[in-house]
Wavefront OBJ file of the C-alpha trace (Angstrom):
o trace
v 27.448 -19.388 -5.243
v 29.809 -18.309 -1.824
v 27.990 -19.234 1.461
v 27.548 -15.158 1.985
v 24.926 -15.358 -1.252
v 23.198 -18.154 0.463
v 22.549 -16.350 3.273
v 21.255 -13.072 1.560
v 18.812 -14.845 -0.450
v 16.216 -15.218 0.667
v 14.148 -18.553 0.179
v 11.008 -17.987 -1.899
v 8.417 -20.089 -0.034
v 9.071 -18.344 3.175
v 9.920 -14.696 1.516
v 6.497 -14.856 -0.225
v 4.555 -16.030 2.935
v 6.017 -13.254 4.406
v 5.250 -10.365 2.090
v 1.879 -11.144 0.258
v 0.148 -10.337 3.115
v 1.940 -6.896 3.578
v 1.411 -5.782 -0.121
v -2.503 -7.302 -0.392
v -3.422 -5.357 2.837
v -1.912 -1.979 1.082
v -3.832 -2.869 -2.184
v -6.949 -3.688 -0.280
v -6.419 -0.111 1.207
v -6.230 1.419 -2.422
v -8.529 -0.277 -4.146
v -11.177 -0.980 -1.345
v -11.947 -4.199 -3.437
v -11.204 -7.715 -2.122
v -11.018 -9.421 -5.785
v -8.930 -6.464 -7.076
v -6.808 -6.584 -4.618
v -5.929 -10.117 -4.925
v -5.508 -9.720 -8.497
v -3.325 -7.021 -8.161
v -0.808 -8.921 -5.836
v -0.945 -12.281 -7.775
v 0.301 -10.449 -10.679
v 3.075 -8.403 -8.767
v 4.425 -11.999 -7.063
v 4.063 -13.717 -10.702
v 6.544 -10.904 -11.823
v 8.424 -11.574 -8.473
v 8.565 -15.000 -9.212
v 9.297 -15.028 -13.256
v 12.638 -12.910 -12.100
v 13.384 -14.618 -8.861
v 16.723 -15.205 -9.478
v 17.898 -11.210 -10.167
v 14.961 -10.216 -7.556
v 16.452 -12.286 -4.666
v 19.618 -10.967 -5.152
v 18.392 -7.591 -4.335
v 18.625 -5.293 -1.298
v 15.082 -5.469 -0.958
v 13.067 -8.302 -2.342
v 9.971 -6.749 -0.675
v 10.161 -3.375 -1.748
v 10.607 -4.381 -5.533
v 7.757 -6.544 -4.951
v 5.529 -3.760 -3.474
v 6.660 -0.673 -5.704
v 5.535 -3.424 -8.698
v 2.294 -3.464 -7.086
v 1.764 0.136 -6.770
v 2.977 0.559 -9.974
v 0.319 -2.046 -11.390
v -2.381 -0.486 -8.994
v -0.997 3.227 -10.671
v -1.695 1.474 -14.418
v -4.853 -0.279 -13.627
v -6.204 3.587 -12.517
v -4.803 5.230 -15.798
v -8.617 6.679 -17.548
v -10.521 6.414 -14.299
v -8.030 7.610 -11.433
v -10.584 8.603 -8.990
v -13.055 5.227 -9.483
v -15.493 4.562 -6.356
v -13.286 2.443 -3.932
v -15.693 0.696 -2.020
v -17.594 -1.211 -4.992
v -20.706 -3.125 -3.114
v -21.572 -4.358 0.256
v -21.517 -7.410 -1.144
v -17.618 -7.808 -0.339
v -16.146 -7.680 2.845
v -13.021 -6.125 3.551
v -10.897 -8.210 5.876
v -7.277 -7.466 6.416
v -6.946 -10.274 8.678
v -7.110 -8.165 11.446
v -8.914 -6.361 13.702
v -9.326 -2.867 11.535
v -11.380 0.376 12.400
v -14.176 0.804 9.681
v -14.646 4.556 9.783
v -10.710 5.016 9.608
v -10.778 2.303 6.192
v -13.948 4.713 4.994
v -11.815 7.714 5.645
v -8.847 6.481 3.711
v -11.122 5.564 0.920
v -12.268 9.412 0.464
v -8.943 10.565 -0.246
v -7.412 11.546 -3.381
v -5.889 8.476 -5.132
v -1.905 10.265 -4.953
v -2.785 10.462 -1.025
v -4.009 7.121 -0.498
v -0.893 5.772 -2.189
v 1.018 7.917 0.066
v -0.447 6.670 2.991
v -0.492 2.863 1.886
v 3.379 3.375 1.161
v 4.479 5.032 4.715
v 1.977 3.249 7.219
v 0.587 0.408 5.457
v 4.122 -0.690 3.891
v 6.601 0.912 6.224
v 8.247 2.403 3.511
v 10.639 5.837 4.183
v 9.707 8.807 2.750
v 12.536 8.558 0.214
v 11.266 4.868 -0.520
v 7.480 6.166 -0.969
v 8.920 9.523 -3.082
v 10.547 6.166 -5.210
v 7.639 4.036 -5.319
v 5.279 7.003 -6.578
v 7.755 8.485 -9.143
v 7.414 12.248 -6.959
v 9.666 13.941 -4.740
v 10.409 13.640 -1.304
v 8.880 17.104 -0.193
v 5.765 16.289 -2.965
v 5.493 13.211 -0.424
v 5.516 14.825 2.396
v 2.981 17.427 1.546
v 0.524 14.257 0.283
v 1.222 12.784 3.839
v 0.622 16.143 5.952
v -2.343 17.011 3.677
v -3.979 13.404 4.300
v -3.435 13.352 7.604
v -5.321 16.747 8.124
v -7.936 15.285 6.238
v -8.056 11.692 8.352
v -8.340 13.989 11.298
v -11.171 16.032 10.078
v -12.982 13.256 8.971
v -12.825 10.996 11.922
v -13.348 13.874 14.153
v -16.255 13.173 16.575
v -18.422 16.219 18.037
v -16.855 15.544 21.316
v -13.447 15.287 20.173
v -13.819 18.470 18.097
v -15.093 20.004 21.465
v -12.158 19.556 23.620
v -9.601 20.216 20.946
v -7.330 23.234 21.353
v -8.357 25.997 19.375
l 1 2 3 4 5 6 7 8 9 10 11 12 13 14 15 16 17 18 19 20 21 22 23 24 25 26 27 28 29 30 31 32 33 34 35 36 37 38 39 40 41 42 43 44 45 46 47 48 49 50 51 52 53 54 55 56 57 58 59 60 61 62 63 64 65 66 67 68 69 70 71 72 73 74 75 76 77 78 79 80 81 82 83 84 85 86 87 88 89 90 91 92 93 94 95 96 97 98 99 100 101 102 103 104 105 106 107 108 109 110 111 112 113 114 115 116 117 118 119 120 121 122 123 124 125 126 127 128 129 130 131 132 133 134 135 136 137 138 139 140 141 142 143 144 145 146 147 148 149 150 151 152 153 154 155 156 157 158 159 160 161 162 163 164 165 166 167 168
C-alpha cells in the first residue's frame, strides 16, 4: 500500500465516530423511533464494517454508509410504507441536540418519499444528484419531493401571526 492510500483511508475508529451520529439522527428523523433507529444504523455500520477494506477505499465512505441505511430504512417500510412514526410517548427523541419539536412533528406528517428527501439534503448534506442516487429517482423527481415538502413544512408550522403578516 503507497503512502497516498494511507492517507485516503480513512481509519475506522475515528471514521465511524464521525458518521454514526450523522446517519442515526437522519434515521431518527424517518422513523421517529429511538430503538429503530439504532437498529437501523448498527446494521448499516455492520455492513460498513464486514466490507471495510473495499468501503474505505471509496470516494465516500459516508455516503455508502448512509445510502445503505436509507436503503435498509426503504426495505424495513416495504408492506407498511406509511406506518405511524412517532410510536409512544414512552420514547424520547433526542438527537443530541437542541431540536424544535413542532418542526420534528411536522417532518413526521410527511409522505415517507418526502421525508427521505428531506433526511438526504438537510439532515445528510447530500446534493441533489446524491439524494436522486440514494432514493433510486431522478434529480427533477427530487426536487419536486423537496419543493413539495417544504410547502408543506411551511404550512404546517405556520403560526396565526406569521400567516398574518405574510405577503399575499
Amino acid at each position: 500500500m503507497s503512502d497516498a492510500d494511507r492517507t485516503v483511508q480513512p481509519a475506522l475508529p475515528a471514521w465511524y465516530a464521525q458518521e454514526y451520529p450523522k446517519v442515526y439522527r437522519a434515521l431518527l428523523v424517518l422513523t421517529g423511533s429511538p430503538s429503530e433507529a439504532r437498529d437501523l444504523t448498527d446494521e448499516a455500520f455492520t455492513r460498513a464494517v464486514e466490507r471495510w477494506k473495499r468501503v474505505s477505499h471509496m470516494d465516500s465512505p459516508g455516503g455508502w454508509v448512509q445510502t445503505v441505511a436509507i436503503n435498509l430504512f426503504r426495505r424495513s417500510r416495504r408492506g407498511h410504507p406509511e406506518r405511524p412514526l412517532i410510536e409512544s410517548d414512552a420514547e424520547t427523541v433526542s438527537l443530541d441536540e437542541p431540536t424544535d419539536v413542532d418542526l420534528h412533528l411536522a417532518i413526521a406528517r410527511l409522505s415517507t418519499r418526502k421525508r427521505q428527501a428531506i433526511v438526504c439534503r438537510y439532515v445528510l448534506d447530500m446534493t441533489e444528484r446524491e439524494t436522486a442516487a440514494a432514493l433510486g429517482v431522478a434529480i427533477g423527481t427530487v426536487a419536486r419531493l423537496l419543493h413539495e415538502a417544504r410547502n408543506e413544512l411551511r404550512a404546517q408550522l405556520a403560526t396565526p401571526e406569521t400567516s398574518a403578516k405574510a405577503p399575499q
